[in-house]
C-alpha positions as CSV (number, residue, x, y, z in Angstrom):
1,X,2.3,73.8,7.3
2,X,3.4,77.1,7.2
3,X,7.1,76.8,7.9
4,X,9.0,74.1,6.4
5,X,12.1,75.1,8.2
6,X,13.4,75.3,12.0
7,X,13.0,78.3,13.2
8,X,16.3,77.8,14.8
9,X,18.8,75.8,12.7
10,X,17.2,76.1,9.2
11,X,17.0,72.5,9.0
12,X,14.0,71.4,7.6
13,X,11.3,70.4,9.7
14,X,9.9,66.3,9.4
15,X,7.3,65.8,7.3
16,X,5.3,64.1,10.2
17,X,4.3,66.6,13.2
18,X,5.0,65.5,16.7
19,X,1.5,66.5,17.7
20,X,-2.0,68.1,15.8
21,X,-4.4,69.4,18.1
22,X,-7.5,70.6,16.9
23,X,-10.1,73.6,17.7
24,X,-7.5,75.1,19.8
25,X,-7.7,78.7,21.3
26,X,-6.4,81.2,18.6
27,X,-4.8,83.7,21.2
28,X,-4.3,83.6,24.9
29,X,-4.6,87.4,25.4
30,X,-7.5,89.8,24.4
31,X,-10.3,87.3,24.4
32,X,-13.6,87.6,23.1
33,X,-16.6,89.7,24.7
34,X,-20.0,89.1,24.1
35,X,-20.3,91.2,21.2
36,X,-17.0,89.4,19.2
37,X,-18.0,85.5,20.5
38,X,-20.2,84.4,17.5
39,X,-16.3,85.4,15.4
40,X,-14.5,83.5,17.5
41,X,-13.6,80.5,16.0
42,X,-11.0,78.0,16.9
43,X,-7.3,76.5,15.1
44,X,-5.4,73.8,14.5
45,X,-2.0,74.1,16.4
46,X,0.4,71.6,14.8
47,X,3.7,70.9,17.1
48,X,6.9,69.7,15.1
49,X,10.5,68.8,16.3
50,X,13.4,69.7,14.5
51,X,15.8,66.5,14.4
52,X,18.7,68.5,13.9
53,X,18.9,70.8,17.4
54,X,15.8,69.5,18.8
55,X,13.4,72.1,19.5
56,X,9.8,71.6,19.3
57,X,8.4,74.6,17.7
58,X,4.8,74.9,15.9
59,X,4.5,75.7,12.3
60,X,1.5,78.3,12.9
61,X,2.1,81.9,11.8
62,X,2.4,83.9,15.7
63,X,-0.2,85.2,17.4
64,X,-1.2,89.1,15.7
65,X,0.5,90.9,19.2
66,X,3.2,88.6,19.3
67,X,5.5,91.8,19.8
68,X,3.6,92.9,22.8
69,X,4.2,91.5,26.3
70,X,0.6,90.9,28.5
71,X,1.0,90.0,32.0
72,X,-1.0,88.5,35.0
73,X,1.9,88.3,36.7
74,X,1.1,91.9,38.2
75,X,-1.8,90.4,40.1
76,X,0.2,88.1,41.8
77,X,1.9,89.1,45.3
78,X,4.2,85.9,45.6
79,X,5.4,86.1,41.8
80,X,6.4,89.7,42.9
81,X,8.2,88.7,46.2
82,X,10.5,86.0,44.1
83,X,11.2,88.1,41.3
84,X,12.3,91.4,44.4
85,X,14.4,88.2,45.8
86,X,15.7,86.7,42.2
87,X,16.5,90.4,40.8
88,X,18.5,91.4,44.3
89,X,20.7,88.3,44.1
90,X,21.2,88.6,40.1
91,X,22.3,92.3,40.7
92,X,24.6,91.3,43.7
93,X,26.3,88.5,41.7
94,X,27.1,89.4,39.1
95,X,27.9,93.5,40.3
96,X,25.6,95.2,38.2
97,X,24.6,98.4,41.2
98,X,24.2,101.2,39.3
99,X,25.3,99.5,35.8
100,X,23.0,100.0,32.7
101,X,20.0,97.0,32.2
102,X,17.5,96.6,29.4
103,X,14.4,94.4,29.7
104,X,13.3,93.7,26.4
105,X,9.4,93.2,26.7
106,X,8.4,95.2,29.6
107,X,5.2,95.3,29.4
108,X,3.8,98.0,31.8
109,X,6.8,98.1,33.9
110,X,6.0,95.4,36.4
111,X,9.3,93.6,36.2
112,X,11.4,96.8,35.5
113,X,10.0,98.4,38.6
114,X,11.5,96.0,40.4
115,X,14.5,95.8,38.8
116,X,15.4,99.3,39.5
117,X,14.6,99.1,43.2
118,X,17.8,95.8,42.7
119,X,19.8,98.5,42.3
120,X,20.3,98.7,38.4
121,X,19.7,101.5,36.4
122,X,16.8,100.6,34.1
123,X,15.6,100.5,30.6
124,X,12.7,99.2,28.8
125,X,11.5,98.0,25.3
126,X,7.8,97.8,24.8
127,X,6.1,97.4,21.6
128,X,2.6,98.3,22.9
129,X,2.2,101.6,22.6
130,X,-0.4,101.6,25.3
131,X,2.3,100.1,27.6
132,X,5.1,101.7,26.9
133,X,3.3,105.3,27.6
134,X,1.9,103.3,30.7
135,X,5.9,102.7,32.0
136,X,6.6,106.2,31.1
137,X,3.5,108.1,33.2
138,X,5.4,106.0,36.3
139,X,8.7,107.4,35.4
140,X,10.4,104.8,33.5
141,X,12.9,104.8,31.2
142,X,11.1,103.1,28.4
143,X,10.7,103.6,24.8
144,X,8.7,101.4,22.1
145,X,9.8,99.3,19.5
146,X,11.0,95.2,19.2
147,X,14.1,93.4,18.2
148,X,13.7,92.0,14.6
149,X,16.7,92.3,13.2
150,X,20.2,91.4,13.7
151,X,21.4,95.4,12.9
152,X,18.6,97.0,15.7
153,X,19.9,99.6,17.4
154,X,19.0,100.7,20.8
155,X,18.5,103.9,22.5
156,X,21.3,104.7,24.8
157,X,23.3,101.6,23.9
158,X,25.7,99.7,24.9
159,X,23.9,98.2,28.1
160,X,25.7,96.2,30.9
161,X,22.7,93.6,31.1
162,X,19.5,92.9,29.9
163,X,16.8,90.3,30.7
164,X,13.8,88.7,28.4
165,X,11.5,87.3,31.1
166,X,8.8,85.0,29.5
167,X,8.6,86.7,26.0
168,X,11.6,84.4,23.9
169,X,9.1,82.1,23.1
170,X,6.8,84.4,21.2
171,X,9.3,85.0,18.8
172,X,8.8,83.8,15.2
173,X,12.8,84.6,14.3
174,X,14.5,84.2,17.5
175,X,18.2,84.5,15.9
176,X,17.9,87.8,14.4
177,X,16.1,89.2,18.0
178,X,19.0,88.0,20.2
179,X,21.6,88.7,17.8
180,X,20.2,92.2,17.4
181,X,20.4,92.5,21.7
182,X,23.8,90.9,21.3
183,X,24.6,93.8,19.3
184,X,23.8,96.6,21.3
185,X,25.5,95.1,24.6
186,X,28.9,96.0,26.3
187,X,32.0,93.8,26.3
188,X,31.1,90.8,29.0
189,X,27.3,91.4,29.3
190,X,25.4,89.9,31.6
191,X,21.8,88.4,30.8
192,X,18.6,86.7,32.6
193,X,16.8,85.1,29.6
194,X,13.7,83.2,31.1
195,X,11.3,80.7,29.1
196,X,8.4,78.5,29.7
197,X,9.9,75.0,30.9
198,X,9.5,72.1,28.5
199,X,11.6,69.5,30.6
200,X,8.6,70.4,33.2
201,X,5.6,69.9,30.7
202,X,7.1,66.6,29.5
203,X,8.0,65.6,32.6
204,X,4.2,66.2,34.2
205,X,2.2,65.2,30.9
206,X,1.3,68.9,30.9
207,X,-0.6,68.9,27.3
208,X,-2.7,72.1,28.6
209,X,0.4,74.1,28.1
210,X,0.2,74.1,24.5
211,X,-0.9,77.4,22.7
212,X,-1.2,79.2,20.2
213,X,0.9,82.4,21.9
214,X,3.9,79.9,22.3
215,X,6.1,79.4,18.9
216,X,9.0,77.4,20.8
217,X,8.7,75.1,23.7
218,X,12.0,75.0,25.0
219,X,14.3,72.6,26.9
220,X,17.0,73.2,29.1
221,X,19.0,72.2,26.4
222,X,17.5,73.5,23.5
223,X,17.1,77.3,25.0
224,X,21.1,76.9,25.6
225,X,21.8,75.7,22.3
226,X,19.6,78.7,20.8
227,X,21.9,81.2,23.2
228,X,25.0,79.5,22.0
229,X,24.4,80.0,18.9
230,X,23.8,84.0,18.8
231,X,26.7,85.2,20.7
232,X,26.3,84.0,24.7
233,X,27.9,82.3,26.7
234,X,25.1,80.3,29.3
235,X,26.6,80.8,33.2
236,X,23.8,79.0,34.3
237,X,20.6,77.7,33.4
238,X,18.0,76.3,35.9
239,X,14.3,75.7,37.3
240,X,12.9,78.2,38.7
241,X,9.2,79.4,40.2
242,X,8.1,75.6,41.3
243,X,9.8,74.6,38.1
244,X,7.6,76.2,35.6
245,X,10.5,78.5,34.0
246,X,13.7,77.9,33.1
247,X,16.0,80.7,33.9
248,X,19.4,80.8,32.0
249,X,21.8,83.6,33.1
250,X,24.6,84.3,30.2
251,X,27.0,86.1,29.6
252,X,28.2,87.9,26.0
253,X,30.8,86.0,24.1
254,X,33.9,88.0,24.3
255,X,36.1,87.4,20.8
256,X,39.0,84.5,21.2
257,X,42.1,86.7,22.3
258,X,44.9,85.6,19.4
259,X,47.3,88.5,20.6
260,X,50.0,86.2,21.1
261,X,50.0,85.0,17.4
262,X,51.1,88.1,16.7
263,X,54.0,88.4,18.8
264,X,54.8,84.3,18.2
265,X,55.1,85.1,14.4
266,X,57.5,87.5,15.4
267,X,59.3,85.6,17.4
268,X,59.7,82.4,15.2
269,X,60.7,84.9,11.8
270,X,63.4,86.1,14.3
271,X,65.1,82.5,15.2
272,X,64.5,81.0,11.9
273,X,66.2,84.1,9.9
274,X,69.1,83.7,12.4
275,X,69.2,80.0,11.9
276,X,69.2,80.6,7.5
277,X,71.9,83.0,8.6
278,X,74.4,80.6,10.1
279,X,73.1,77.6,7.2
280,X,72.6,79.7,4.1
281,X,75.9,79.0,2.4
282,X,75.7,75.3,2.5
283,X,71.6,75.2,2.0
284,X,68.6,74.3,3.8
285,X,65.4,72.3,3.3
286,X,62.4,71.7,4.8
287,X,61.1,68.0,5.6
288,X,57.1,68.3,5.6
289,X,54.6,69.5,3.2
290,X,52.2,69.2,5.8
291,X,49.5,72.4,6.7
292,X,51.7,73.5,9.0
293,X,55.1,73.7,7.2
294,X,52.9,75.2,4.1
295,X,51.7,78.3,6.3
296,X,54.9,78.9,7.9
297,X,56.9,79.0,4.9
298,X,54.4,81.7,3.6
299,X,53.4,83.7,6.9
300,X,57.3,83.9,7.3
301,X,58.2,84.7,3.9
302,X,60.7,81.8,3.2
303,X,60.6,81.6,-0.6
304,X,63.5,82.4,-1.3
305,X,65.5,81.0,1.2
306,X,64.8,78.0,1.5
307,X,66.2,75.3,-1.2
308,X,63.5,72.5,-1.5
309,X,61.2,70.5,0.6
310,X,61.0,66.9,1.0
311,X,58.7,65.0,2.0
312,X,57.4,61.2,2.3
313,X,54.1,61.1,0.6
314,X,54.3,60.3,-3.1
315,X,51.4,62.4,-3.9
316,X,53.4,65.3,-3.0
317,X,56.5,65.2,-4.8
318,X,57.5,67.0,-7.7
319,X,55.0,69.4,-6.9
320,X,55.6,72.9,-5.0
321,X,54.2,74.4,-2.2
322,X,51.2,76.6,-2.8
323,X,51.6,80.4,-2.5
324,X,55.8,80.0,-2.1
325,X,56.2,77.7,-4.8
326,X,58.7,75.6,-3.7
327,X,59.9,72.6,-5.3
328,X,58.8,69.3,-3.0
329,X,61.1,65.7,-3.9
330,X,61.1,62.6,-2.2
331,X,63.6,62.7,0.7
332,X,66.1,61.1,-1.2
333,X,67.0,64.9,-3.3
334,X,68.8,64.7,0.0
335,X,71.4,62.4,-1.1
336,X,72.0,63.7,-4.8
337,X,71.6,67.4,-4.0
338,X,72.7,67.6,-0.1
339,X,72.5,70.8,1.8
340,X,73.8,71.6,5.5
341,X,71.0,72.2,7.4
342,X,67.5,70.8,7.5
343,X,64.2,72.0,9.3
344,X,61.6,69.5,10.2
345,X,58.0,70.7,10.4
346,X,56.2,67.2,10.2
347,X,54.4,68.1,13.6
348,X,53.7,64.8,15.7
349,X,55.7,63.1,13.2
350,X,58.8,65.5,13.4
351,X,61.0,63.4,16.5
352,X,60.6,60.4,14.1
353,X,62.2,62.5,11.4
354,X,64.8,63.6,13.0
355,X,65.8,60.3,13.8
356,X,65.6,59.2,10.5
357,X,67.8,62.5,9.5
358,X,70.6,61.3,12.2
359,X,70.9,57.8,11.7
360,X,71.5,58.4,7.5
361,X,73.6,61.6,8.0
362,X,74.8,61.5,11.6
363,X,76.1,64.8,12.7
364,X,77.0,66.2,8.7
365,X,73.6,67.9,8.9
366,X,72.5,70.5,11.4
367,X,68.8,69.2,12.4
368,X,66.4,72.0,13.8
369,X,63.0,70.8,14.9
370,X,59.6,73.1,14.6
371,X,58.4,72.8,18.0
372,X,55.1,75.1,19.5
373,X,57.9,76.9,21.6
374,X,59.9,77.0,18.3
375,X,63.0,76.3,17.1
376,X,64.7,73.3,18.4
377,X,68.3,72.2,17.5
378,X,68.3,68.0,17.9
């Protein structure tokens, strides 16, 4: 066993493989002629599934041209009709006329051809030097190289789209290839990743599909979990070509939008510092020593305004709040050392607080509750 690890999660593989098939074809591509047969031998293919994520993978080193896309599919005129119908409707949905796509593994242009007659205005990434001057003798716009690496950068970058039709599963480091696209992709991206179908093989006790070409044998899950995890969001994922491929359209995961923390912090520092102005003569505590009182005693600078907290849990009094270090007591400071004004940041717990607050001190101390909106008098 050559890799002990997933090739997707890192976990490490079980000791027992899922299936050991012996004398198998070493390559699918550039077979043997009469002169090269008495070389030819045959190889073990050994199929493990990762029982973290799932994914059956083998632990054989990739074919040598594993970089290099080889298709039949050019022979074919009804795999050309879907993929003229599939390309026009992908283009139309998701508005991609005249917007920049990249196929990564292009082969000799059979797919991109048709892609640019969708409407798109295409690039291509070949690794085959053969192929790649094949796409440009037609007049594509192609140049040669592969994804390896998480920091690959792409001629005339940032694209719109991209698609990897039949070629994902080739990949010995799938994470750092479609991290790398990821990388080299405009904000909201669109994508057509497509992959040999799994649920299909297992489905039809298809053992024939096994080879030695194929490092991953993906699911519809498994391919969406591998896409989740490098940056895409999956739109939808689906069976496709009388259910031999899955075809997963995604989208690139656009960073959480935390402008309004911003603006909140603001907004809270602004009631709170008029709430210590009216209360600062008398004093004012804090009740909670809780996450959320800690952070916004420090984001809004309260050390020195604030005169203690108090708070229930023994294991937190008489100590002081990390980073503002402010004493903590049990709530009954609030008896020997009283002040006029209290704040209660105990979250889901606060309402039961306050009550607490009003039936010992009735209406001597002015109650203010830490509420998402933010400050509310009680």
């Amino acid at each position: 066993m050559l890799n002990y690890r997933c090739r997707m999660c890192a976990k490490p593989l079980p000791e027992r493989h899922l299936l050991h098939f012996r004398n198998m074809p070493k390559a699918a591509q550039f077979l043997p002629d009469a002169q090269s047969l008495e070389q030819d031998t045959g190889v073990d293919l050994e199929i493990y599934q990762c029982a973290g994520c799932g994914l059956v993978q083998t632990s054989n080193e990739p074919v040598p041209y594993f970089k290099e896309v080889v298709r039949a599919a050019a022979f074919s005129e009804e795999m050309k009709a879907f993929r003229r119908e599939q390309f026009g409707e992908f283009v139309r949905k998701y508005a991609l006329q005249g917007k920049k796509l990249i196929e990564i593994g292009c082969g000799q242009g059979e797919y991109l051809t048709l892609l640019q007659g969708a409407g798109v205005e295409a690039y291509g990434l070949e690794y085959a030097d053969h192929s790649a001057r094949c796409c440009i003798e037609l007049g594509l716009r192609v140049t040669r190289g592969f994804v390896d690496s998480p920091d690959y950068e792409l001629s005339s970058a940032p694209f719109d789209a991209f698609a990897i039709l039949n070629f994902l599963e080739h990949w010995p480091d799938p994470n750092a290839g479609l991290s790398g696209i990821a990388r080299n992709l405009g904000e909201n991206a669109i994508g057509l990743v497509e992959v040999p179908n799994f649920d299909m093989i297992l489905r039809k006790n298809l053992f024939t599909e096994f080879i030695s070409d194929h490092v991953f044998y993906f699911t519809q899950e498994t391919l969406e979990t591998l896409l989740r995890l490098n940056g895409f969001e999956v739109i939808e994922c689906s069976e496709v070509w009388h259910g031999y491929i899955l075809s997963a359209v995604v989208r690139k995961r656009a960073p959480s939008d935390i402008s309004a923390f911003d603006s909140g912090r603001q907004r809270l520092k602004i009631e709170i510092d008029e709430f210590i102005y009216h209360h600062r003569e008398r004093g004012i505590a804090i009740w909670g020593a809780g996450h959320q009182a800690l952070a916004t005693l420090a984001l809004l600078g309260l050390a020195g305004e604030i005169k203690y907290v108090v708070d229930s849990a023994l294991f937190k009094q008489n100590k002081f709040t990390p980073a503002t270090h402010i004493p903590i007591f049990s709530p009954d400071r609030l008896k020997t050392d009283p002040v006029g004004a209290i704040i209660v940041m105990a979250a889901s717990y606060s309402d039961e607080v306050a009550r607490i607050i009003r039936l010992e001190w009735g209406a001597s101390m002015h109650v203010a509750i830490l509420r998402d909106f933010g400050l509310e008098s009680v």
